[in-house]
C-alpha positions, -999 to 999 in steps of 0.1 A, spaced: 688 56 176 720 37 165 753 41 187 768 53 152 739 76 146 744 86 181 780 95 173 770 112 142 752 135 163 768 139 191 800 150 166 776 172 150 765 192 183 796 199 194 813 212 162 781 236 158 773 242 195 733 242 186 712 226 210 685 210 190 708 180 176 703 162 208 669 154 196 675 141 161 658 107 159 669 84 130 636 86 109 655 71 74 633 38 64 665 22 62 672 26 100 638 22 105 634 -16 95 608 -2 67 632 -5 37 625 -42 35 588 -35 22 603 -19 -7 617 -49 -18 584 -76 -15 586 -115 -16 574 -134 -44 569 -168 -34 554 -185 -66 577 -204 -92 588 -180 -119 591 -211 -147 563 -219 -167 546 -246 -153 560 -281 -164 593 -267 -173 607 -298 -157 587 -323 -167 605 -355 -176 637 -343 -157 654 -362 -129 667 -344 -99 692 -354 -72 695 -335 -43 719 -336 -10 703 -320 20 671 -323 7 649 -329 35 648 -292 56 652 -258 51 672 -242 16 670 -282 1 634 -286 12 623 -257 -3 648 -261 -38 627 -298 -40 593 -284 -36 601 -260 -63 610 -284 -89 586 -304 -81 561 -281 -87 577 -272 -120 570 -312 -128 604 -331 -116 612 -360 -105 630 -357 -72 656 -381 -53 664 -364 -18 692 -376 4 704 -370 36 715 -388 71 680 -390 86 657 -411 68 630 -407 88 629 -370 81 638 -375 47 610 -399 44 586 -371 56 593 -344 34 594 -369 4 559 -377 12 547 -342 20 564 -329 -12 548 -357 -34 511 -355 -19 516 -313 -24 530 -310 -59 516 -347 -74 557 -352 -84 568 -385 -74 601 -376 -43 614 -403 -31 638 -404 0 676 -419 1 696 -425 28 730 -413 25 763 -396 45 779 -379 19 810 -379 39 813 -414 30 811 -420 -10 797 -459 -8 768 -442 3 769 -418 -26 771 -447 -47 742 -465 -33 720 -435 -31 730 -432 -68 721 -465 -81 687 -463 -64 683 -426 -79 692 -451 -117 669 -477 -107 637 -454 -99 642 -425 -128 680 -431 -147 705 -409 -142 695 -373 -131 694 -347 -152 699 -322 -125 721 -321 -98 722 -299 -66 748 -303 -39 730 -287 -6 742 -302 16 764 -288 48 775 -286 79 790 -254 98 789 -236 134 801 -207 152 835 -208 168 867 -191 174 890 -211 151 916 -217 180 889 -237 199 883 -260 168 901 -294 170 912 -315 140 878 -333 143 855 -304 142 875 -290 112 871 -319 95 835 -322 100 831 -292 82 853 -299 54 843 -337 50 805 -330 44 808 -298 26 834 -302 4 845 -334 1 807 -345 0 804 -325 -27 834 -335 -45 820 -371 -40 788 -368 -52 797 -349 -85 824 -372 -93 802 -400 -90 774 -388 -109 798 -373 -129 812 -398 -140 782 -420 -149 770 -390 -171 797 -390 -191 801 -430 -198 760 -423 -208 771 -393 -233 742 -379 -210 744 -343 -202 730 -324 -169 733 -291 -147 751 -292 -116 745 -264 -86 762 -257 -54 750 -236 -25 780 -220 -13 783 -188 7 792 -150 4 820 -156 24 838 -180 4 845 -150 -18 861 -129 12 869 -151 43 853 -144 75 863 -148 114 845 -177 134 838 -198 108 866 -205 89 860 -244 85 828 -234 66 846 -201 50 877 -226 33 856 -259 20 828 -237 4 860 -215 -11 872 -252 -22 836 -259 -40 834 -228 -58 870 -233 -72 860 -269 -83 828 -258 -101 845 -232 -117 874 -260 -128 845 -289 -142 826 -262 -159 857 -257 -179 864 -289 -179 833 -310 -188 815 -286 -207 822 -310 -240 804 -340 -219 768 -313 -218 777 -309 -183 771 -275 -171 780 -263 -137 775 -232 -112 772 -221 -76 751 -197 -58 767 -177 -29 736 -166 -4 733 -141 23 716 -149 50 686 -169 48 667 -181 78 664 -219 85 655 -233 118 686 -254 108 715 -236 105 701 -207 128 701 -224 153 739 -227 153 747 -195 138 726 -172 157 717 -189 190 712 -162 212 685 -139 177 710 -110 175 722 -113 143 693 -113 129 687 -77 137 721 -65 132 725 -79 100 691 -61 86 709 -28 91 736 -35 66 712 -46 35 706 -27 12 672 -46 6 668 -47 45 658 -79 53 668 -111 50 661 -141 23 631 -163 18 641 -197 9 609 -195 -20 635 -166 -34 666 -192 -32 645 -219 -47 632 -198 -79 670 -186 -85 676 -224 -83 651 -236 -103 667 -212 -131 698 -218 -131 695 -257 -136 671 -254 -160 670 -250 -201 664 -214 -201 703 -211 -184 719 -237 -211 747 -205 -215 757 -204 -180 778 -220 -168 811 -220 -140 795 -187 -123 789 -182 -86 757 -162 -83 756 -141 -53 721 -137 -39 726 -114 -5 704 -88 -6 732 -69 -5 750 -78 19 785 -83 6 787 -45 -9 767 -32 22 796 -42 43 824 -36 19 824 0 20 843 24 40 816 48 46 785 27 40 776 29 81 767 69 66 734 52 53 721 55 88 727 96 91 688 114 92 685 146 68 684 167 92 718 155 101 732 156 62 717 191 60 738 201 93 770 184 79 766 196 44 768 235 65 797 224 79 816 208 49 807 240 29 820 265 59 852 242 57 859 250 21 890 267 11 905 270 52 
């Protein structure tokens, strides 16, 4: 039983003076883990097959976790994929594992997109291999956990360099390019949930993705004349050996953030990918400048004042609903 189910009860024993609440056990699927089963995973692309055909794709980040899984998708679907990121050698990996999987030529690009030569080199290749992309997807990122008065000036900027400044970089160059070709395309960011609302021990992460949401939403106004559509998608948690890693070191979050989803449980990155996969194709020509939020419900499962009442049993309700009603009209 939860400490706040505990509470529940032990408020409800004393107020009625019975003797059987000490024995209410929280049999709700919700508090049980089992309300994630309600809500299955569907891990095959939901695009016909060869909807990208013909398209080029650029990704940042591409070679683990949320990127890996976005370039398998579109591959699949029949794209042409350029992945970039720092480590070659993984990238290199991935590219080949993708390409022998799907039958979609990946290739791997080296490139810090803190630092936009890079960009631009990765760029050129990307025009040499398979022209300019025709879809773009900014993934990559950089956070940890940490009380902001511990950060120093470096680790702040670490943060904010990659994520948004790195994506600044690399839409401004493509960008750019697209527009002297009269060439349209469909830009994507993977931001966060808690761009939208801030949150404690990661405010680094919490202000740059804040700052890439705001410039999405400002170029999708902007360039929509050029063809050039862009959009975000805000994600609850999704688990990559990645970013786990330094967001959840020690497992617990895992658990404790179950019990505030509505879904209850977390993400799959095929889920993530598929969303993706939409949003940068034809079928989503008419959207453009939105931040999807994709959390399982997350962000309204912690928003309310009373939603920690979705762990009471019915045997509990039915005891509190005798009380509310013997309260009526003192």
């Amino acid at each position: 039983m939860s400490a706040f189910c505990n509470r529940i009860a032990g408020r409800v024993h004393r107020a009625l003076k019975i003797q059987n609440v000490r024995q209410l056990s929280v049999s709700s699927p919700y508090c049980a883990g089992e309300q994630g089963k309600l809500f299955p995973v569907v891990k095959t692309p939901m695009l016909p097959e060869g909807s990208f055909k013909g398209k080029t794709v650029f990704i940042t980040g591409g070679g683990t976790g949320l990127g890996k899984g976005m370039t398998t998708m579109l591959a699949r679907l029949g794209a042409q994929v350029v992945i970039t990121s720092r480590k070659i050698d993984v990238l290199e990996k991935t590219a080949a594992e993708i390409s022998k999987e799907t039958g979609s030529k990946v290739i791997a690009v080296a490139a810090d997109v803190r630092k936009p030569e890079t960009i631009e080199k990765a760029v050129d290749q990307c025009v040499a291999e398979f022209g300019l992309p025709h879809v773009v997807i900014n993934n990559a990122a950089g956070n940890f956990i940490s009380p902001s008065e511990r950060l120093s000036p470096n680790a702040w900027r670490t943060i904010t360099d990659i994520v948004l400044n790195g994506s600044a970089y690399v839409t401004l160059d493509i960008g750019k390019r697209l527009i002297a070709a009269g060439q349209g395309a469909a830009f994507l960011a993977i931001t966060t949930i808690y761009a939208e609302s801030g949150s404690g021990y990661v405010s680094p992460s919490a202000a740059a993705k804040a700052g890439v949401e705001a410039m999405t939403k400002s170029l999708a106004s902007e360039w929509g004349k050029y063809g050039i559509r862009l959009n975000c998608i805000a994600p609850g948690p999704i688990q990559t050996v990645g970013a786990f890693s330094r967001l959840d070191p020690t497992g617990q979050f895992i658990d404790n953030v179950k019990e505030v989803m509505p879904v209850g449980r977390l993400g799959e990155v095929e889920e993530i990918a598929n969303l993706a996969s939409y949003l940068v194709s034809d079928y989503a020509s008419w959207v453009t400048g939105e931040v999807v939020r994709f959390d399982g419900g997350e962000f309204i499962g912690r928003a309310g004042s009373f939603n920690e009442l979705r762990q009471v049993t019915k045997e509990q309700w039915d005891i509190m609903e005798e009380m509310i009603r013997n309260t009526k009209g003192s």
